[in-house]
Residue frames as a rotation matrix with the C-alpha (Angstrom) as fourth column:
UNK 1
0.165 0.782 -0.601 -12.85
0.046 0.603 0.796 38.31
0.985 -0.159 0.064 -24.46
UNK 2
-0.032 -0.442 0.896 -13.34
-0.897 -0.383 -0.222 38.74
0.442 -0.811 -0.384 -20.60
UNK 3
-0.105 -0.075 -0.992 -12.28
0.215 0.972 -0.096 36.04
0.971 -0.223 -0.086 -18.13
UNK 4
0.580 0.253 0.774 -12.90
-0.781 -0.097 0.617 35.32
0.231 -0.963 0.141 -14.88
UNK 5
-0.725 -0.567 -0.391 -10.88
-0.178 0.703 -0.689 32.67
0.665 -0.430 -0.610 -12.50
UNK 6
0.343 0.470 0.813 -12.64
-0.919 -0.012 0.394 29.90
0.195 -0.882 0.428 -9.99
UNK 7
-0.388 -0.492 0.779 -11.44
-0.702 0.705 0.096 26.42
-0.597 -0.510 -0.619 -8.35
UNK 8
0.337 0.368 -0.866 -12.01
-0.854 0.507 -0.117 23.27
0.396 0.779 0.485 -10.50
UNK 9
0.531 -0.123 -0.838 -12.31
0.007 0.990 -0.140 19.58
0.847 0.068 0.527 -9.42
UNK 10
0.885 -0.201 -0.421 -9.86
0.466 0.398 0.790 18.23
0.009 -0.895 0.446 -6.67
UNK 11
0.148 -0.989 0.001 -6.93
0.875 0.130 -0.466 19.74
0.460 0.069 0.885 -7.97
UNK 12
0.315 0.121 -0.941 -7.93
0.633 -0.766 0.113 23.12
-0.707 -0.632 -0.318 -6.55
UNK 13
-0.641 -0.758 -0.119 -6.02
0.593 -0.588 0.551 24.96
-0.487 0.283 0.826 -9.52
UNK 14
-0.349 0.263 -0.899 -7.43
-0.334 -0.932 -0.143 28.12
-0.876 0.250 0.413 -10.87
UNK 15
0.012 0.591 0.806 -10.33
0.823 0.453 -0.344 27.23
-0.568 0.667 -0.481 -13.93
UNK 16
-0.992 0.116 0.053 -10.20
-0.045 -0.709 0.704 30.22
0.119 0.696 0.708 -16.94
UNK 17
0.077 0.950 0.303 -14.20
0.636 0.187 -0.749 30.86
-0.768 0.251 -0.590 -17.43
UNK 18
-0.885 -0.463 -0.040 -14.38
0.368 -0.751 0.549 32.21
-0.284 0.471 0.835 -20.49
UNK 19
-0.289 0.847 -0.447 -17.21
0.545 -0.238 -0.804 34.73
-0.787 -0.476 -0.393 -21.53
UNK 20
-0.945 -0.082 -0.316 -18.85
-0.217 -0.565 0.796 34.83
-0.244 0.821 0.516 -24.81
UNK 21
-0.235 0.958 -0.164 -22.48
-0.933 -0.270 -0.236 34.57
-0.271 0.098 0.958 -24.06
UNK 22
0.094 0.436 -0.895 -21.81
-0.390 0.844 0.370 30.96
0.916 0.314 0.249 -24.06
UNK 23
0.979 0.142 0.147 -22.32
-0.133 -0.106 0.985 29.72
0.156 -0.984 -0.085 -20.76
UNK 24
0.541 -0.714 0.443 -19.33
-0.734 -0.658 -0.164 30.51
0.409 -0.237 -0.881 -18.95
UNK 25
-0.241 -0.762 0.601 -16.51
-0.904 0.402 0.146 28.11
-0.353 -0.508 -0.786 -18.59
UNK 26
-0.060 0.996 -0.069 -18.13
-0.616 -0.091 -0.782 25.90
-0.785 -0.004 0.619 -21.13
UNK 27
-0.936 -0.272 0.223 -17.95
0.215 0.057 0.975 24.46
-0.278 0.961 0.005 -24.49
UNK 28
0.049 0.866 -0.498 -21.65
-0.797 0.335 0.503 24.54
0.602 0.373 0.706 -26.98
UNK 29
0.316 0.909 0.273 -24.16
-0.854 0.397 -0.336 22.74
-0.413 -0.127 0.902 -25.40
UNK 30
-0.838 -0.494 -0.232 -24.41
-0.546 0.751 0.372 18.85
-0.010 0.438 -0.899 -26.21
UNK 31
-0.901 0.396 -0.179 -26.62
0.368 0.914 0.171 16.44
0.232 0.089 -0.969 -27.53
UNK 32
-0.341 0.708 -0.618 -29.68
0.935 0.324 -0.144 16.84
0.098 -0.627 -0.773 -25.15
UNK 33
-0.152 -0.104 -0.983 -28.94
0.704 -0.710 -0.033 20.37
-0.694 -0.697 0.181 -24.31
UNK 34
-0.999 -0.018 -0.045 -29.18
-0.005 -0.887 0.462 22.16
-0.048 0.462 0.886 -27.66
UNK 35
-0.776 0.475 0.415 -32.44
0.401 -0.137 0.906 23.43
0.487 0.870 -0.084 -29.41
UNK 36
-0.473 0.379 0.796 -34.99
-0.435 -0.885 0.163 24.98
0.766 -0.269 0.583 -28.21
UNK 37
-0.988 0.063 0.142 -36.69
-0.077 0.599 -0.797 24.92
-0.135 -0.798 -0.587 -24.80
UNK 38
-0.762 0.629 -0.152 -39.90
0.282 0.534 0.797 23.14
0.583 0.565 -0.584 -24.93
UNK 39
-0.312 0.574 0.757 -43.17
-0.341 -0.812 0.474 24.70
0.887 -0.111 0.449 -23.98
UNK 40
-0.997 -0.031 0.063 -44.39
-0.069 0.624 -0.779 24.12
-0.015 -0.781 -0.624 -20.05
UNK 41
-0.647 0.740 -0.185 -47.59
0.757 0.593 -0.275 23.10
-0.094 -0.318 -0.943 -18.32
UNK 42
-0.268 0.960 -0.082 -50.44
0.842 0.275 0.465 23.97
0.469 0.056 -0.882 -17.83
UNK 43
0.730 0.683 0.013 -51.27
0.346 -0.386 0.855 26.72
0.589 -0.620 -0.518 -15.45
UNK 44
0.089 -0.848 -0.522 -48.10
0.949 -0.086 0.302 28.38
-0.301 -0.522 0.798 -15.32
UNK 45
0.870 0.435 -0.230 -47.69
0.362 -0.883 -0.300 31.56
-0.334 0.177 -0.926 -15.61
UNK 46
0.745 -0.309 0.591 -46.03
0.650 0.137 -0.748 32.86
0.150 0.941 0.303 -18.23
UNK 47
-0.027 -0.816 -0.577 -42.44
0.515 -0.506 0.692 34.20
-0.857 -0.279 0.434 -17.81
UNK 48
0.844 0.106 -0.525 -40.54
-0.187 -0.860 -0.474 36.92
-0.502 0.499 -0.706 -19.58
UNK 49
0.408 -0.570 0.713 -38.87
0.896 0.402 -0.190 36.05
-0.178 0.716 0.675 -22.55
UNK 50
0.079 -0.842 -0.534 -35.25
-0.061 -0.539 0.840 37.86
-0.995 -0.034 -0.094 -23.45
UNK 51
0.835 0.333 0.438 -34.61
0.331 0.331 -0.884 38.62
-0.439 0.883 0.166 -26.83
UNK 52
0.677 -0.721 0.147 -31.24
-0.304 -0.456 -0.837 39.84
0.670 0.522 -0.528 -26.45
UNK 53
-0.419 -0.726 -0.545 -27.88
0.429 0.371 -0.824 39.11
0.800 -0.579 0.155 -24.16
UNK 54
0.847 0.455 -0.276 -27.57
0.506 -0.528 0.681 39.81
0.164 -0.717 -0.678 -21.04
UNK 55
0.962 -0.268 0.045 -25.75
-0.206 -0.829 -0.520 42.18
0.177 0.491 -0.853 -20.08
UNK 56
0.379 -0.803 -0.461 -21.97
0.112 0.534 -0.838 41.52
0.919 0.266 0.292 -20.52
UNK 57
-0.369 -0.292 0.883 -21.33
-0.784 -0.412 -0.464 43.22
0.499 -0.863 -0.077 -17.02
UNK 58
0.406 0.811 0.422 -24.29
-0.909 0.407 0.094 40.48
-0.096 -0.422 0.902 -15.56
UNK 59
0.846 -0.145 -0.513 -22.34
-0.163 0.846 -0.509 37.64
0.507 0.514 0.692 -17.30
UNK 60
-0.314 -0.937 0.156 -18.82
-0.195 -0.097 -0.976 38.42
0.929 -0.336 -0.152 -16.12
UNK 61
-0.448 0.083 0.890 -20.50
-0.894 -0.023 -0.447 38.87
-0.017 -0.996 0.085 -12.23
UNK 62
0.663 0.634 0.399 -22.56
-0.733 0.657 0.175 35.64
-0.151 -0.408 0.900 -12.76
UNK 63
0.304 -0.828 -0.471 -19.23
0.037 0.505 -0.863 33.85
0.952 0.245 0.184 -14.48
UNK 64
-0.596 -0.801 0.059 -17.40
-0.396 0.229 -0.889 34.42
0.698 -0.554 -0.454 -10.70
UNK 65
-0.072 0.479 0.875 -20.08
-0.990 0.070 -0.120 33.02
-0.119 -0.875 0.469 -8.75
UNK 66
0.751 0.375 -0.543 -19.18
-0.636 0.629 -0.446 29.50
0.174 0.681 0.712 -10.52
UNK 67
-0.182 -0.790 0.585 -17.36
-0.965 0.257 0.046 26.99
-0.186 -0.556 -0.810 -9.36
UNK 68
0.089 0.230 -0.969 -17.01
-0.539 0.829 0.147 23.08
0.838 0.509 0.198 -10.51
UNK 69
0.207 0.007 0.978 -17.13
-0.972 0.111 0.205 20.44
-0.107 -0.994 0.030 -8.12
UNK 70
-0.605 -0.645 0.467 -16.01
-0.591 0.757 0.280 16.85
-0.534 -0.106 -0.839 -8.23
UNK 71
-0.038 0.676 0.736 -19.28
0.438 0.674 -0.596 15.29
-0.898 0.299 -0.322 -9.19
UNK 72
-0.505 0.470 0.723 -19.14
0.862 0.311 0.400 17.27
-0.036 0.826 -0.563 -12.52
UNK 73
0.377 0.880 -0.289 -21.75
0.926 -0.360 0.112 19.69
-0.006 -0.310 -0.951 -11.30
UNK 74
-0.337 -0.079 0.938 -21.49
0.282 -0.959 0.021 23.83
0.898 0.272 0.345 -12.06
UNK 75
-0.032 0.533 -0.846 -22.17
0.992 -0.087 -0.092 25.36
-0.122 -0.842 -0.526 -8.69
UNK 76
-0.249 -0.005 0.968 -23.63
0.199 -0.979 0.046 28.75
0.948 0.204 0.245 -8.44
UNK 77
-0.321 -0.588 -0.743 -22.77
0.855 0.158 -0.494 30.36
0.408 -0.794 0.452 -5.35
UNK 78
-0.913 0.196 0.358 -25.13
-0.195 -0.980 0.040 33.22
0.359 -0.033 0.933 -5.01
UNK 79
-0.588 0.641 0.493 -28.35
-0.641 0.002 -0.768 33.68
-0.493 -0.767 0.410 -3.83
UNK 80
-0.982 0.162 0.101 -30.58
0.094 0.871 -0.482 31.10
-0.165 -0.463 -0.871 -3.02
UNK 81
-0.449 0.873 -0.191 -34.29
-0.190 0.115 0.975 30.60
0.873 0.474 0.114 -3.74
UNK 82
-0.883 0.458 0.106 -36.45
0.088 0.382 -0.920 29.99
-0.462 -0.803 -0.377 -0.60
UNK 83
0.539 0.038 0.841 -38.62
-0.496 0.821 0.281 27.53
-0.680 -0.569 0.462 -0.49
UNK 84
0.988 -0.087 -0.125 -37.14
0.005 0.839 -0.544 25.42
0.152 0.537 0.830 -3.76
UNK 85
0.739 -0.669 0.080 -33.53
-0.094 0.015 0.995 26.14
-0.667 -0.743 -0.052 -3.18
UNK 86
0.521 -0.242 0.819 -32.56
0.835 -0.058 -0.548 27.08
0.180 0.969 0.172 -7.04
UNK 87
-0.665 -0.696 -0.272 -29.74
0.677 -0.715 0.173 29.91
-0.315 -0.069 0.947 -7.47
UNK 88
0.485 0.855 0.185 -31.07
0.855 -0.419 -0.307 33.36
-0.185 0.307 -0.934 -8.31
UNK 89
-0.397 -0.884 -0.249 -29.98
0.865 -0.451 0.222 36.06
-0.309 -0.127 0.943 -9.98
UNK 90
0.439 0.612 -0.658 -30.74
0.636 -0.729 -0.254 39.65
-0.635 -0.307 -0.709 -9.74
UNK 91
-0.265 -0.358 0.895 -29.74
0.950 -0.255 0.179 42.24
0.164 0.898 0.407 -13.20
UNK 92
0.008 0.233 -0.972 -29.93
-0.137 -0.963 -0.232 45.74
-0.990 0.135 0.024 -14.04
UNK 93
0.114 0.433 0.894 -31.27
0.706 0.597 -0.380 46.04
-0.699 0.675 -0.238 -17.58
UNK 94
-0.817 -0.418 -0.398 -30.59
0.309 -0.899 0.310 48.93
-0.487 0.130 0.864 -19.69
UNK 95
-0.784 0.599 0.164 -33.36
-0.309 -0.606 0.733 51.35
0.539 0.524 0.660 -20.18
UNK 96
-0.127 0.607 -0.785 -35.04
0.703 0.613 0.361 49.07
0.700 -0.506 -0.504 -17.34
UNK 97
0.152 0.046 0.987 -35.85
-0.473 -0.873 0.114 51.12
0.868 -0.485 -0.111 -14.30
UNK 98
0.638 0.258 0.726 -36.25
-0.684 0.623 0.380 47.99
-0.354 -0.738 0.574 -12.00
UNK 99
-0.426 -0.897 -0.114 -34.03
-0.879 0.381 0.286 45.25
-0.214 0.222 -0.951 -11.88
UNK 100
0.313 0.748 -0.586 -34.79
-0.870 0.473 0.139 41.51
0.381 0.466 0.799 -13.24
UNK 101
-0.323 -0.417 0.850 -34.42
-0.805 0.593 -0.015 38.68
-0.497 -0.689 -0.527 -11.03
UNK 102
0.381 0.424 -0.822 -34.44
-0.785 0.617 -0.045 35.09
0.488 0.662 0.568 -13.30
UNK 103
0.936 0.059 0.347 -33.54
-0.240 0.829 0.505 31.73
-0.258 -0.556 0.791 -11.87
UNK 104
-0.009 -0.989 -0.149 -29.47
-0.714 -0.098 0.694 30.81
-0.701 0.113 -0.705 -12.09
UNK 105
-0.131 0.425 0.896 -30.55
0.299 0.878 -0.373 28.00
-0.945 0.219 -0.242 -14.34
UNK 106
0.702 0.491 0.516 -32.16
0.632 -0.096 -0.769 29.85
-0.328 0.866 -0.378 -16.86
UNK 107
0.717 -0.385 -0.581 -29.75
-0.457 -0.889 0.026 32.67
-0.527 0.247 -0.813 -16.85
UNK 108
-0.364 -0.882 0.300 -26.82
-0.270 0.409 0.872 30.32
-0.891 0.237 -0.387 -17.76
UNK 109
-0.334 -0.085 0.939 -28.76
0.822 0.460 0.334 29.09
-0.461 0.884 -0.084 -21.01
UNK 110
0.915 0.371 -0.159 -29.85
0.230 -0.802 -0.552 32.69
-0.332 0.468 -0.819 -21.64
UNK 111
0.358 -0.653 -0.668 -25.93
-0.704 -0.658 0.266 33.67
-0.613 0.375 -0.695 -21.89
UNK 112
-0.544 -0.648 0.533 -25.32
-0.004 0.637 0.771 30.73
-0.839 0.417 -0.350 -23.73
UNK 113
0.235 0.944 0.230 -28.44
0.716 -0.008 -0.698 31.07
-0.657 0.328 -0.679 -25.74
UNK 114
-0.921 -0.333 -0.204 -27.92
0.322 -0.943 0.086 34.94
-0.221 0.014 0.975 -25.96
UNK 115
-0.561 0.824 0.083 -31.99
-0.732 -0.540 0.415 34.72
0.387 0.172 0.906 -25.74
UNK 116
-0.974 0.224 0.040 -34.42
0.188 0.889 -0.417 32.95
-0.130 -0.399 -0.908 -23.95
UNK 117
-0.579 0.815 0.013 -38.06
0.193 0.121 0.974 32.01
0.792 0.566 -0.227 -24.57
UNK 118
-0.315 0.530 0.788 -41.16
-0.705 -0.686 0.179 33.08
0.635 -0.499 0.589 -22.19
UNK 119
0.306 0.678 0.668 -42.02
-0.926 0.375 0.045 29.75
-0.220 -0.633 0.743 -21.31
UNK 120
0.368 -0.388 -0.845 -40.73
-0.510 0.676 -0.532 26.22
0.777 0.627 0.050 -21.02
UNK 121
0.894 0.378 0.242 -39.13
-0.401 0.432 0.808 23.70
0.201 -0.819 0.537 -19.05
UNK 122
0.186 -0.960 0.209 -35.66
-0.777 -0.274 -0.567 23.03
0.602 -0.057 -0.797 -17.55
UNK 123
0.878 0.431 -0.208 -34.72
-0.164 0.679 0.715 19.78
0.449 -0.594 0.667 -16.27
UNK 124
0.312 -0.576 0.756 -31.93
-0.923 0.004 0.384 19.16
-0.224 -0.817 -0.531 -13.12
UNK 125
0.589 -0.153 -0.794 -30.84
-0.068 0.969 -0.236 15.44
0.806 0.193 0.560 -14.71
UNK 126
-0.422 -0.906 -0.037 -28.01
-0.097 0.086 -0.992 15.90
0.901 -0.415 -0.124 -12.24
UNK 127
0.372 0.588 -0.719 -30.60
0.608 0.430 0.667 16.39
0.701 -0.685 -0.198 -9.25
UNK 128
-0.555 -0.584 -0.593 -28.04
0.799 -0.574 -0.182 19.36
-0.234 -0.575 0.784 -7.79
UNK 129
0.493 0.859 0.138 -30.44
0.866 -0.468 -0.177 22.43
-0.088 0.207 -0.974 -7.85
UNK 130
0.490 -0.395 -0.777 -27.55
-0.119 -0.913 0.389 24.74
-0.863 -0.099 -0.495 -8.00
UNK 131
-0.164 -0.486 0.858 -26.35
0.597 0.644 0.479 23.04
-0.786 0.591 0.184 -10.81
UNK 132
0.730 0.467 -0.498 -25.99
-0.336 -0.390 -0.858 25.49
-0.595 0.794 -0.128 -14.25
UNK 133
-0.388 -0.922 0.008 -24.36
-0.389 0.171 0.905 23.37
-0.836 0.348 -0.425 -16.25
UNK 134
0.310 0.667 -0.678 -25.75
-0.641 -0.380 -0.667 23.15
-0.702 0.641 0.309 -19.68
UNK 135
-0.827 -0.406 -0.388 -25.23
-0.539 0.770 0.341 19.69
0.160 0.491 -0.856 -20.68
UNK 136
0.095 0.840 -0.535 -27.52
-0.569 0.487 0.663 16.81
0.817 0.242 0.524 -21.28
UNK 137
0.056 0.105 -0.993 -26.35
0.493 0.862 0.119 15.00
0.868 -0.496 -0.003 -18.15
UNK 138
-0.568 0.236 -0.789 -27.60
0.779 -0.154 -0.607 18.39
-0.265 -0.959 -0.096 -15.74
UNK 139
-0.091 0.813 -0.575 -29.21
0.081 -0.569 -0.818 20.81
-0.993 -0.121 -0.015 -17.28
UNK 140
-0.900 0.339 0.274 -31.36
0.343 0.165 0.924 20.58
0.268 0.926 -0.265 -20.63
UNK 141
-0.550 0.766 -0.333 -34.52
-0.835 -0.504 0.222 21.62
0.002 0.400 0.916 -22.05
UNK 142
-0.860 0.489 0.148 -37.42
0.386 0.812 -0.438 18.91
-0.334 -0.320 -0.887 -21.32
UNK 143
-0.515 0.831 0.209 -40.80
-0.142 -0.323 0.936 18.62
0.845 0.452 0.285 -21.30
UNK 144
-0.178 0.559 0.810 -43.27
-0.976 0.005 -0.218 18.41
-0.126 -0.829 0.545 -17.96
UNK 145
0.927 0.338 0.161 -43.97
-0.349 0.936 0.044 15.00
-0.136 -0.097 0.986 -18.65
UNK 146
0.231 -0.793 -0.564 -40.03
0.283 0.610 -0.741 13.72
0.931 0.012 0.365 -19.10
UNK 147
-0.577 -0.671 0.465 -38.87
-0.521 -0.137 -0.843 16.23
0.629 -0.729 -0.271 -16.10
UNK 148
0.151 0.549 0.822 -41.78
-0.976 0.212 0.038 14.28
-0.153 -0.808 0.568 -13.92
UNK 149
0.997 -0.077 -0.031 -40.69
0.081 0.984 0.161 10.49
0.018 -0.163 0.986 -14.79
UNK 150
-0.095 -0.903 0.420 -37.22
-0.236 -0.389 -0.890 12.17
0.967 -0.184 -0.176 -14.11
UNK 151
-0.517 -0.105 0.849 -37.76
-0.838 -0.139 -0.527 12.98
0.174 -0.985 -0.015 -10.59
UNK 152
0.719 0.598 0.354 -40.22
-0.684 0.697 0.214 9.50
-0.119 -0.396 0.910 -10.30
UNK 153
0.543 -0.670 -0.506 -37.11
0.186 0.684 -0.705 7.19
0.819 0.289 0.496 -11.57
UNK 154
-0.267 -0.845 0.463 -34.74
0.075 -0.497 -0.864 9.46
0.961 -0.196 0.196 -9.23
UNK 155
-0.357 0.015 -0.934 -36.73
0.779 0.556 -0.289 8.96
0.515 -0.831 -0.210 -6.36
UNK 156
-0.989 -0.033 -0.141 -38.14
0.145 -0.211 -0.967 12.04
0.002 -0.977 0.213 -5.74
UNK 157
-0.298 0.901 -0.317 -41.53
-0.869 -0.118 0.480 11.07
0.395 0.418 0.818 -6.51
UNK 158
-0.995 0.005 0.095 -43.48
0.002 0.999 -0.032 8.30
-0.095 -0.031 -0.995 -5.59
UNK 159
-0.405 0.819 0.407 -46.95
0.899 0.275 0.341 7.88
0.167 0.503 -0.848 -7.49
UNK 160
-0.195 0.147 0.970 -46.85
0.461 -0.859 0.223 11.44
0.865 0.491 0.100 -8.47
UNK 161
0.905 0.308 0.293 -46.60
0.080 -0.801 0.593 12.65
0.418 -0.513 -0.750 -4.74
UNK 162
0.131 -0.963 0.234 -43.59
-0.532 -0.268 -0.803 13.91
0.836 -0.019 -0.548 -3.24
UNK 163
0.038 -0.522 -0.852 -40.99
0.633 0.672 -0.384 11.78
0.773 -0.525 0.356 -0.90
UNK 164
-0.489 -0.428 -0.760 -39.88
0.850 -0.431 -0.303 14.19
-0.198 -0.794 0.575 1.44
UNK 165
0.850 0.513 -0.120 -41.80
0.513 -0.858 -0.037 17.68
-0.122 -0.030 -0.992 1.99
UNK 166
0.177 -0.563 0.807 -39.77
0.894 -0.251 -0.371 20.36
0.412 0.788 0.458 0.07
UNK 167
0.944 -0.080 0.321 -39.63
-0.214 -0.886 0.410 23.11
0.252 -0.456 -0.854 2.68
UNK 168
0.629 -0.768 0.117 -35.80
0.305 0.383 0.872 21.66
-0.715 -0.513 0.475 3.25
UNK 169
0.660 -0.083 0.746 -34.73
0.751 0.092 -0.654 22.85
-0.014 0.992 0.123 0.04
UNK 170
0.608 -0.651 0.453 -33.07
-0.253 -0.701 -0.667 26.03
0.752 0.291 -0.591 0.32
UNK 171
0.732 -0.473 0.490 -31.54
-0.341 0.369 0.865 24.51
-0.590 -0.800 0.109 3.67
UNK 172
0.340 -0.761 0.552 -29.97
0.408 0.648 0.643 21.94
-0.847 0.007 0.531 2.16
UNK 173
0.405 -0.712 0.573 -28.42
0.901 0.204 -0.384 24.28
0.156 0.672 0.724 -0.80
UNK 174
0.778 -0.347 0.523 -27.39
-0.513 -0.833 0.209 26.88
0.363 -0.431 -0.826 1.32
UNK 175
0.708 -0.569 0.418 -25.51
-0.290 0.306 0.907 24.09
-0.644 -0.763 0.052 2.93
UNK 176
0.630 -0.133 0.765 -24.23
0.667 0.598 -0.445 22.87
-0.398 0.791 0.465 -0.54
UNK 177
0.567 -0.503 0.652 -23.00
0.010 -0.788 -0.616 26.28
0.824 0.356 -0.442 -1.43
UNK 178
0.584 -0.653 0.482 -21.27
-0.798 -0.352 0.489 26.41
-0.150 -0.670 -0.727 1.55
UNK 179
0.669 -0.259 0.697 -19.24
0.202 0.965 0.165 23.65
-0.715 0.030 0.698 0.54
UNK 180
0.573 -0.241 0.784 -18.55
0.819 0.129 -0.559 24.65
0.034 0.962 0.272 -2.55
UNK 181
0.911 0.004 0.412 -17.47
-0.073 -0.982 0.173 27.77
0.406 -0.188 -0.895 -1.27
UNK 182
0.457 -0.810 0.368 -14.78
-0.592 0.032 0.805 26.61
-0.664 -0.586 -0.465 1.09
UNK 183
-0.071 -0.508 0.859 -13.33
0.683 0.602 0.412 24.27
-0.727 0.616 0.304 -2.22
UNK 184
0.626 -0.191 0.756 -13.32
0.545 -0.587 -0.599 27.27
0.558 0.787 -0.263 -4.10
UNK 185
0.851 -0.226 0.475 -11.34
-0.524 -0.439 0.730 28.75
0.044 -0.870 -0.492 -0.92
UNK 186
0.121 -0.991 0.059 -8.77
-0.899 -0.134 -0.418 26.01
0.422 -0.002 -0.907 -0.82
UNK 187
-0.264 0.137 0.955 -10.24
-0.876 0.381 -0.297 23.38
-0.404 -0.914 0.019 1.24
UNK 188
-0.985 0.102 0.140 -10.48
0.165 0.796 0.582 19.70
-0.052 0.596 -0.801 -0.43
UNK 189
-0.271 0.962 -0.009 -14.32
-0.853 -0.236 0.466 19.43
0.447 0.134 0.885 -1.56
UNK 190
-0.715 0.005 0.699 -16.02
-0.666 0.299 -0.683 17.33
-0.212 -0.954 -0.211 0.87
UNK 191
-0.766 0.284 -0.576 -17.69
-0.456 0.392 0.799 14.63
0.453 0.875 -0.171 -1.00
UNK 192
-0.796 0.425 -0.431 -18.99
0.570 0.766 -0.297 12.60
0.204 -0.482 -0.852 1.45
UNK 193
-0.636 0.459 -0.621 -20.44
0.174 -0.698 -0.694 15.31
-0.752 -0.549 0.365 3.35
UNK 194
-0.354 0.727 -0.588 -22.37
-0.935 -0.271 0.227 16.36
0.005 0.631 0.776 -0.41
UNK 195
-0.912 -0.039 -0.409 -22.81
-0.134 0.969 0.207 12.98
0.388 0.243 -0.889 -0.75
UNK 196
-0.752 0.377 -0.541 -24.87
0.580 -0.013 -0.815 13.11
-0.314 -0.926 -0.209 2.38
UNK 197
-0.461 0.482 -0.745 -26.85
-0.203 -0.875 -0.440 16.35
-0.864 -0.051 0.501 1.22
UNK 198
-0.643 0.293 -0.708 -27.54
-0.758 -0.107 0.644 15.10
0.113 0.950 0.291 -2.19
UNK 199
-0.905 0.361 -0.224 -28.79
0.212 0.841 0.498 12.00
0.368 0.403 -0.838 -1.26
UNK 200
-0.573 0.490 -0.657 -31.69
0.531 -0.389 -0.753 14.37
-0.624 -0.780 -0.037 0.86
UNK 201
-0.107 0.562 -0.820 -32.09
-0.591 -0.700 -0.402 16.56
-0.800 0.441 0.407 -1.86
UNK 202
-0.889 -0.022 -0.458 -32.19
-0.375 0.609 0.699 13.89
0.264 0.793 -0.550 -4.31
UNK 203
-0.595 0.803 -0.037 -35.81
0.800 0.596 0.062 12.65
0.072 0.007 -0.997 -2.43
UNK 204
-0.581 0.226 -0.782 -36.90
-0.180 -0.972 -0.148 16.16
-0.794 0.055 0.606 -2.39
UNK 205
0.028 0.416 0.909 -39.81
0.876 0.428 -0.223 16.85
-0.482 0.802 -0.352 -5.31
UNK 206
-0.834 -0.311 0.457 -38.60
0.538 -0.644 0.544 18.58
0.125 0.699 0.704 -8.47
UNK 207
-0.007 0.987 -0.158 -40.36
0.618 -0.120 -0.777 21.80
-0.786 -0.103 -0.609 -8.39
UNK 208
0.970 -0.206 0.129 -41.18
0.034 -0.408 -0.912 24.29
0.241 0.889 -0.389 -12.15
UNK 209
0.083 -0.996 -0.030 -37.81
0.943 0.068 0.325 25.18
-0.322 -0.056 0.945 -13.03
UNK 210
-0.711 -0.029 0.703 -38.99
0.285 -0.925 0.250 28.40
0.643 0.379 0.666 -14.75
């Protein structure tokens, strides 16, 4: 089985991630988080659905871009989404000619999955948009109507219109990953300072997740 190695929590010591196409560094899913992912809105266009792993190379490189952070939260330390500020990752497929770029989100319950439906809805409970942790208390399977009295309970709604204009998004998790970055580096993890960023992105409005 292949491992990777990244920082974990305050103590700074080296985290095993282990990689068997369950999300990396992991146990199974819980509670919230298993079964399938429930179909999305309206007038989305319809993603591509995986019907096999990804590839084990893709896993292993998306396994070191992980890192845990104090609050709990999976950070994924790669690229960035612009305008929503969601991780992204970019594949080579075999037999693919072009590569496949899927949200860091989804990819993590594809390798845990080891398949992922075309369409559906992914909900941020945690409110950390870099977040791929595949638990019921940050990332789960939802429905458009739970992930939208989510984000209205959480503040970033108010009577179905957004709090704060969402063009700050990848800002403020570019700034997040940098954090996480220097506390995978050695440097205590600066709570406050996320503290500070989350409670911004936390009035932010939740946008698709797929």
């Amino acid at each position: 089985m292949m491992k990777s190695q990244h920082s974990s929590g305050n103590s700074g010591e080296a985290e095993l991630v282990q990689l068997a196409f369950e999300i990396p560094g992991l146990p199974a899913v819980d509670g919230q988080a298993g079964g399938a992912v429930a179909p999305g809105g309206r007038g989305r266009a319809p993603r591509r659905a995986f019907t096999a792993p990804p590839p084990a190379a893709a896993v292993a490189a998306f396994a070191g871009k992980l890192v845990t952070i104090p609050t709990g939260c999976l950070i994924f330390t790669g690229a960035i989404s612009t305008p929503d500020g969601y991780g992204r990752v970019t594949i080579s497929m075999p037999g693919e000619a072009k590569p496949v770029t899927v949200s860091a989100h989804r990819f993590a319950l594809w390798a845990h999955q080891g398949q992922l439906p075309a369409d559906g809805v992914l909900e941020h409970h945690c409110n950390e948009p870099l977040c791929v942790r595949v638990a019921g208390a940050h990332v789960h399977p939802s429905t458009q109507s739970a992930n939208l009295r989510h984000a209205i309970s959480s503040g970033r709604h108010h009577n179905s219109e957004a709090v704060v204009d969402s063009s700050r998004r990848a800002e403020l998790s570019v700034a997040v990953r940098e954090l996480t970055i220097a506390h995978r580096d050695g440097t205590p993890f600066d709570l406050s300072s996320y503290r500070r960023l989350r409670d911004i992105t936390a009035t932010a409005p939740t946008l698709p997740l797929w």
